[in-house]
C-alpha positions as CSV (number, residue, x, y, z in Angstrom):
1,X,86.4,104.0,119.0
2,X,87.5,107.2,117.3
3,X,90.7,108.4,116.4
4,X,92.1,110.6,118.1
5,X,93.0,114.6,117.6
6,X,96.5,114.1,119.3
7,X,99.7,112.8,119.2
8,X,101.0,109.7,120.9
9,X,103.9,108.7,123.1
10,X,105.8,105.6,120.9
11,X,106.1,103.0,123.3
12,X,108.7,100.7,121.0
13,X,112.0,102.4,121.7
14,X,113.6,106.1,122.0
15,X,112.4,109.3,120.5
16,X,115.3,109.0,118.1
17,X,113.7,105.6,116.5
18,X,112.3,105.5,112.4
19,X,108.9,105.4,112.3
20,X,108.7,101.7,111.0
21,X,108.8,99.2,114.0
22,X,110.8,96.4,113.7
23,X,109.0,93.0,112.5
24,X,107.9,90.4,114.2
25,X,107.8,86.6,113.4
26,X,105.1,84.0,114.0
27,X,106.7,81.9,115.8
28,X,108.0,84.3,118.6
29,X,104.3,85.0,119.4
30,X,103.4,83.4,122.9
31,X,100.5,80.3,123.4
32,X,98.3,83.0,124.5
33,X,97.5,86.7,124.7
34,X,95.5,89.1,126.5
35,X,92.2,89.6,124.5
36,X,90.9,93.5,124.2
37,X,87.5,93.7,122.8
38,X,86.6,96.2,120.3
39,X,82.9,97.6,119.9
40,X,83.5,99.6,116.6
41,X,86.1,98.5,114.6
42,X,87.4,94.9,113.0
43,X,91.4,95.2,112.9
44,X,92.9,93.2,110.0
45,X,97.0,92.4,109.5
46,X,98.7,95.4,108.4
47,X,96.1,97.6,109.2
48,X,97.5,100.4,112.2
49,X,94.1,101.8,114.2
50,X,93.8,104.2,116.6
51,X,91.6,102.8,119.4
52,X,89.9,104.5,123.0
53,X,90.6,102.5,125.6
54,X,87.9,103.7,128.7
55,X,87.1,100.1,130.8
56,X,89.6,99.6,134.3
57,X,90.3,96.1,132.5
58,X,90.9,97.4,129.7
59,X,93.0,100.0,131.1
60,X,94.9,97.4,133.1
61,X,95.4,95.3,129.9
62,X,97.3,98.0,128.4
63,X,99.3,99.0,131.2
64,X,100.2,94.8,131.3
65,X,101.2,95.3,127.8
66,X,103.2,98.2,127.6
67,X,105.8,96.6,130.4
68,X,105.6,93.2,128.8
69,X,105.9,91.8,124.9
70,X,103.3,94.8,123.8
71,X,101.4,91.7,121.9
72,X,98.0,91.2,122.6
73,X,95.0,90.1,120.7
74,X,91.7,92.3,119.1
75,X,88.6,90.7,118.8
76,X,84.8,92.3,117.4
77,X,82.3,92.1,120.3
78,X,79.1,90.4,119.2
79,X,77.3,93.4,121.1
80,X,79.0,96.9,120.7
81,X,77.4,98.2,123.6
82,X,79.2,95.9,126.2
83,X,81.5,97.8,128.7
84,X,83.7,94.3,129.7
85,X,82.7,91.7,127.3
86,X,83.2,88.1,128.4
87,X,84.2,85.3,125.9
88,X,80.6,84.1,125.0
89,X,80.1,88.1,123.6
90,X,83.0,87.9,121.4
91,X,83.7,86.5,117.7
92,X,85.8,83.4,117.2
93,X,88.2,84.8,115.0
94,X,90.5,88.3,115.9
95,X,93.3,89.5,115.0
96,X,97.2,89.4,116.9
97,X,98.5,92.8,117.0
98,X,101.7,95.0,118.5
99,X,100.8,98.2,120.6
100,X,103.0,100.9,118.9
101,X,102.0,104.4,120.6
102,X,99.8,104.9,123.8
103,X,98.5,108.3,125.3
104,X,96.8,108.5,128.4
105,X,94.5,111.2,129.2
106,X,93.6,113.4,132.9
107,X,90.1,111.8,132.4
108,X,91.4,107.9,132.8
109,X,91.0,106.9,129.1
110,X,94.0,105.6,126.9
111,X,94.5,106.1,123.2
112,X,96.3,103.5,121.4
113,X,97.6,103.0,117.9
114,X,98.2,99.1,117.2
115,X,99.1,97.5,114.0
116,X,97.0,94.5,113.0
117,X,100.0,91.2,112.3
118,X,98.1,88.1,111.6
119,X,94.8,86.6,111.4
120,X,94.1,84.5,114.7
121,X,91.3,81.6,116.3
122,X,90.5,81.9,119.2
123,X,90.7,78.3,120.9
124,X,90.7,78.2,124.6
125,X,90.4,81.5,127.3
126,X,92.9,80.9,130.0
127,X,91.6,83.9,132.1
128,X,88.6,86.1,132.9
129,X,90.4,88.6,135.7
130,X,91.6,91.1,135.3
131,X,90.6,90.8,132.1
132,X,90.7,88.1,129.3
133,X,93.5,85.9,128.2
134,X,92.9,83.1,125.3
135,X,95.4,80.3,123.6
136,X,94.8,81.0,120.1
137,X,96.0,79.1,116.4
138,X,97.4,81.4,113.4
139,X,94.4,80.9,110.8
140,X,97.1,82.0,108.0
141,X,95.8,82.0,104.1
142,X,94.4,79.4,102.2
143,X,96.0,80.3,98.8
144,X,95.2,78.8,95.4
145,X,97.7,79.4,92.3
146,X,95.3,79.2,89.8
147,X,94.0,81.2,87.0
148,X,90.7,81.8,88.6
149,X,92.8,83.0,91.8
150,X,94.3,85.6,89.0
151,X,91.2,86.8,87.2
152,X,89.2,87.4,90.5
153,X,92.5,89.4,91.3
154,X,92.9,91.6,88.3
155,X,89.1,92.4,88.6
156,X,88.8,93.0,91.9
157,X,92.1,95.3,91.1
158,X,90.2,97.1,88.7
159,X,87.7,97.6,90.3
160,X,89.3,99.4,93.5
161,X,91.2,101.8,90.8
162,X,87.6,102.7,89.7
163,X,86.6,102.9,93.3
164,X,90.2,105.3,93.9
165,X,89.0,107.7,91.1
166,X,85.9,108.3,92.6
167,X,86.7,108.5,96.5
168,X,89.0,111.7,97.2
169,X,88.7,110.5,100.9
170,X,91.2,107.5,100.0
171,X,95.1,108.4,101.0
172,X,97.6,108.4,98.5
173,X,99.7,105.8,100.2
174,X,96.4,103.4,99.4
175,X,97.0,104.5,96.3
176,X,100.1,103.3,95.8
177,X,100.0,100.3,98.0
178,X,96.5,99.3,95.2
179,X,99.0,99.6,92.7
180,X,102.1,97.9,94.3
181,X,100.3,94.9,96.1
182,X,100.2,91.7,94.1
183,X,99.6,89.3,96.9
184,X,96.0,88.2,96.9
185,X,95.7,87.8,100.2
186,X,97.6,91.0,100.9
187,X,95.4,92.9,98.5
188,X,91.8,91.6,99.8
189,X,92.8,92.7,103.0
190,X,94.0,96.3,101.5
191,X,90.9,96.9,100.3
192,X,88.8,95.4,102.9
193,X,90.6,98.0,105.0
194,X,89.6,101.1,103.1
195,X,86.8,100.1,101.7
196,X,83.1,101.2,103.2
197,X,81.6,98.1,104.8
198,X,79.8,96.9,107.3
199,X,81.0,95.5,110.7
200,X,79.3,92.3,110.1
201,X,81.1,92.5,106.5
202,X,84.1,92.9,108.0
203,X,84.3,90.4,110.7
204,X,82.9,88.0,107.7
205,X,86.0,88.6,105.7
206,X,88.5,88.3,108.3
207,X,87.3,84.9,109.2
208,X,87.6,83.7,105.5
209,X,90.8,81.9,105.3
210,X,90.6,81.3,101.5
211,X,91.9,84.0,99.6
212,X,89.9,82.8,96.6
213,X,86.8,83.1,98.5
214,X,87.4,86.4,100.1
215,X,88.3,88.3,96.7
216,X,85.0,86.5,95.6
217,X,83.2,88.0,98.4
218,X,84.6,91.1,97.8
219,X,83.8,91.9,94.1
220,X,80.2,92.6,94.9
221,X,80.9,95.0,97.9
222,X,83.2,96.9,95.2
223,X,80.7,96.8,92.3
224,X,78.3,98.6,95.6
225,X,80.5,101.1,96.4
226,X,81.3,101.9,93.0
227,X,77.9,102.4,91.9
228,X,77.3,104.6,95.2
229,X,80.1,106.7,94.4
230,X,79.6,106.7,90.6
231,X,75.3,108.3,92.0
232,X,76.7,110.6,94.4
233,X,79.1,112.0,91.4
234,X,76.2,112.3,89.7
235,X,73.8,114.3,91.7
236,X,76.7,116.9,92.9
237,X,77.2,117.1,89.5
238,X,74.0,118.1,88.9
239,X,73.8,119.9,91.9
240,X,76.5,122.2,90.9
241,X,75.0,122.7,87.5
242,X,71.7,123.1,88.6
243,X,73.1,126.1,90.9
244,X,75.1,127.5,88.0
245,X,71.9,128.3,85.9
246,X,70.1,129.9,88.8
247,X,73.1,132.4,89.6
């Protein structure tokens, strides 16, 4: 699903309305929501993705949710080349998310830009037509005040400022959010965002409850992406020298 070259129509109030939707809480989330399944992206809480929508279902799905609560659920498909997944092709774990802006196009696709809210289980579908519905628990954080809980913080904080340095492709508001966010949980999920992974590294972090254990899963992946940036730097480097003593 790529993003797309347009604006969007906000769907959450008038014209006139700040940028930052309103919040929602927990516990005003229905028993179940519709479930839209996503071949080439894992969505995490905070994280706002533009997403194609192309399937009738699908399609449908949206138009549901635009006139309803504008709540529905995005889950990875276990094969990315499935047009209308059913629940035995989708992971257990998703995540609950608002619509905020939807554009639909002459050629009967939809664009969509939804924010990511919490981390959710699937437990039970409730629906297969006209498209999927499941009952779902809130699989919030497992955190652990302790000092290891710190120190895998601080370094996987370090890290991800090495990481910023080398990566020009990384927004300044990441930047500033790296340096601002002292949740754990909060932070993991920041970088598991913007860093380069994996779909199956991804989906594997968003169904790790324990913060502890998903800033330990992380570290690696950083040290990996630093040490890929850290060759690349290297080589243009010596690219551009190379091409310097030629001229």
């Amino acid at each position: 699903m790529n993003s797309p070259d347009t604006e969007f129509i906000s769907i959450l109030g008038s014209t006139d309305a700040p940028e930052t939707p309103p919040r929602i809480s927990s516990r005003t989330l229905p028993e179940s929501l519709p479930i839209l399944g996503l071949s080439d992206i894992v969505v995490f809480p905070t994280m706002v993705a533009p997403l194609l929508v192309e399937t009738a279902p699908s399609i449908k799905l949206i138009d549901d949710v635009v006139a309803g609560d504008r709540l529905l659920a995005v889950v990875l498909q276990r094969k990315p080349e499935l047009e209308n997944p059913m629940p035995e092709d989708l992971f257990g774990v998703g995540c609950a998310a608002r619509l905020l802006k939807m554009l639909k196009f002459p050629d009967n696709t939809v664009r969509v830009l939804v924010e990511g809210l919490w981390r959710i289980q699937i437990k039970e579908y409730t629906a297969r037509e006209p498209y999927l519905i499941a009952k779902f628990d809130l699989l919030r954080d497992l955190k652990e005040d302790s000092v290891e809980t710190t120190a895998l913080l601080r370094n996987a904080q370090s890290q991800f400022q090495e990481v910023i340095k080398l990566s020009p492709a990384l927004s300044d508001q990441v930047k500033v959010a790296a340096l601002n966010t002292e949740d754990p949980g909060h932070f993991s999920d920041l970088v598991a965002i913007n860093l380069n992974l994996e779909l199956a590294e991804r989906q594997k972090l968003l169904e790790t409850a324990s913060v502890k254990e998903r800033l330990n899963t992380l570290l690696p992946l950083l040290n990996r992406e630093h040490e890929v940036l850290s060759l690349s730097s290297k080589i243009q480097t010596e690219v551009a020298t190379s091409i310097s003593k030629t001229q």
